[in-house]
N, C-alpha and C positions, 0 to 999 in steps of 0.2 A: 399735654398742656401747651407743649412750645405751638404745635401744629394751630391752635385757634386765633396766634394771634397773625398768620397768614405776612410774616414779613414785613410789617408796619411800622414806618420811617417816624420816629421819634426824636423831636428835639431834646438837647435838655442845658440850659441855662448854665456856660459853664464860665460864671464870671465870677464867683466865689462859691463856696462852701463844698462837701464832698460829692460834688457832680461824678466824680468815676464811681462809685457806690452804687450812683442809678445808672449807669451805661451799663454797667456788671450786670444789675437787676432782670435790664430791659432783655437782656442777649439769652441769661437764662431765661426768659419768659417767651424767648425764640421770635422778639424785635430785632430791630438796626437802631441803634442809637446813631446821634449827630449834633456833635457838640453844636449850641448856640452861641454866639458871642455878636450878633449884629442883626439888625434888621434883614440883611441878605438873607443871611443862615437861619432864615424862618422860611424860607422859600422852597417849594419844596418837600417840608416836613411836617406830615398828618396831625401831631397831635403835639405838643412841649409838658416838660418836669423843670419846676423850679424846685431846686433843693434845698435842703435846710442850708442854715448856716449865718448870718447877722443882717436882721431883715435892715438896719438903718444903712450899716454900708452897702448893700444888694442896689438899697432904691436908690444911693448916690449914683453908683457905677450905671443901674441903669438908666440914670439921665444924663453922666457923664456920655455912654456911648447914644445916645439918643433912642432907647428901646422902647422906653414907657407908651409912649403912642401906638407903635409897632405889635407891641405886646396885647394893649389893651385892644385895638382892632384885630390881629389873630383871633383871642379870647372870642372875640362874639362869631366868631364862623366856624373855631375847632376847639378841643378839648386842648385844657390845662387839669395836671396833677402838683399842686403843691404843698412839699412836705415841710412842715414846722414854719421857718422862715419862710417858705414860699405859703403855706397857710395863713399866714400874715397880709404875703403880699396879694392873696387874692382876695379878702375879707374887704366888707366894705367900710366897715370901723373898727379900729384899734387904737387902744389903749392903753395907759402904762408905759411909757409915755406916746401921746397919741400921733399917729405919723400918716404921711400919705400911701394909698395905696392904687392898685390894682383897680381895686371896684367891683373885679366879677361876680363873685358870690355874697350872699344878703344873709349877712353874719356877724358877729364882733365877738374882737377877737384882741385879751390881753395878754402881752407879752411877759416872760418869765415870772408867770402866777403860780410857780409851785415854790417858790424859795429857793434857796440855796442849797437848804438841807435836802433836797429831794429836785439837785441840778438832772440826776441819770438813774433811773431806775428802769428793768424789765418788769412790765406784767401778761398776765394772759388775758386777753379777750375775747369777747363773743362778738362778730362778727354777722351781721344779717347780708340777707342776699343783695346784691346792685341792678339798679335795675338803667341800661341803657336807652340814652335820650330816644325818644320815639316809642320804646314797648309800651305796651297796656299792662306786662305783667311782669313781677322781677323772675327771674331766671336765674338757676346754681340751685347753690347751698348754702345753706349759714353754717355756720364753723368757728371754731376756737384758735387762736393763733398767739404766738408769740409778739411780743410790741417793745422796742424800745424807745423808750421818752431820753432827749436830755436839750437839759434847759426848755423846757415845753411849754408854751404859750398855751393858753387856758379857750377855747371857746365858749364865750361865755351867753351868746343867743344868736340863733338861726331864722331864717326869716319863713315863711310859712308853704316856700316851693322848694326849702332843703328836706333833704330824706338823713338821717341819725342812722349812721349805720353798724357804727357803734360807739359806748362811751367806757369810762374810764372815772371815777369815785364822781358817779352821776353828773359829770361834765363830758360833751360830743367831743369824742379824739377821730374822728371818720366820719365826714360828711360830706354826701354829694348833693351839687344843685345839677337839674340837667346835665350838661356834657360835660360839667366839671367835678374836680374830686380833691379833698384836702383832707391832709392828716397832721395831728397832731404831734405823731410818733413818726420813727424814721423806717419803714417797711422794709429799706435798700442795705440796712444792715442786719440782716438774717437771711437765711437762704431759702423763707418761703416765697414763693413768685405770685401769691396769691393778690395781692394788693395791684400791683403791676398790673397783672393777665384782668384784673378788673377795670382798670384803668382802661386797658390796650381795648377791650369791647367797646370803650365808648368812641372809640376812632371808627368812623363808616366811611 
């Protein structure tokens, strides 16, 4: 596994939430992580992980440090993985209450739609194969995997150049558009490297 993703410099967003989760992820999926914290520290680094963790203070801090721009121009030359809160941040609309975003992927996307009763829950899901910006054809496996939600924002519609990769009580928790990939669940706490090593393909 580690061998395919050929030592691919990975940013990852480390201005709030459990950004060492994903350094952890990246190193077992046999990347380099490289915390983010500035427009520099995108320089540099193939592909960026925004992590979960509170998408309204995320977008303050990133206009406090001035990334939003930084961010959103990276986005359209390399690939963005963003989990939960960063799933947020890459949607084009959200809701609940509705805030600004990212823009990259053509999606809406409401925030802590599961209640409270059901803040953190594990399930299993079915996973289809990913298929890497440029191929004609997806490549892998489809596979079952472990998924932990908490506080989980709801995808609630895709735009018609996202691929469903998979979902969760018939709502998309894994959706890629092109070179980008967002989950609804946190991939970076379990120790499969499966989500990751899908991610890390889409870096060319």
């Amino acid at each position: 596994m580690a061998a395919s993703a050929n030592r691919k410099r990975v940013g990852v967003l480390a201005l709030q939430g459990d950004f060492q989760a994903h350094e952890r992820a990246l190193r077992r999926a046999g990347a380099e992580a490289v915390e983010v914290r500035s427009a520099a520290d995108l320089e540099g680094v193939e592909g960026l992980i925004i992590p979960g963790g509170e998408s309204t203070t995320m977008m303050k801090l990133l206009e406090e440090e001035k990334l939003l721009n930084p961010l959103r121009e990276f986005g359209r030359k390399r690939p963005i993985f963003g989990t939960c809160a960063g799933a947020i941040l890459l949607a084009s609309d959200v809701a609940n209450p509705p805030q600004a975003s990212l823009g990259l992927m053509d999606m809406e996307v409401e925030r802590n739609a599961y209640g409270r009763q059901l803040d953190s829950r594990i399930a299993r899901l079915h996973v289809a194969a990913s298929k890497a910006e440029g191929e004609a054809e997806s490549e892998g496996v489809e596979s079952d995997m472990e998924a932990v939600f908490i506080r989980a924002p709801i995808i609630r519609r895709v735009g018609q150049d996202a691929n469903v990769l998979a979902s969760y009580q018939g709502d998309p928790v894994l959706v890629e558009q092109g070179r980008h990939l967002a989950a609804t669940f946190h991939p970076e706490l379990t120790e499969d490297s499966r989500v990751h090593l899908m991610f890390l393909r889409k870096i060319t």
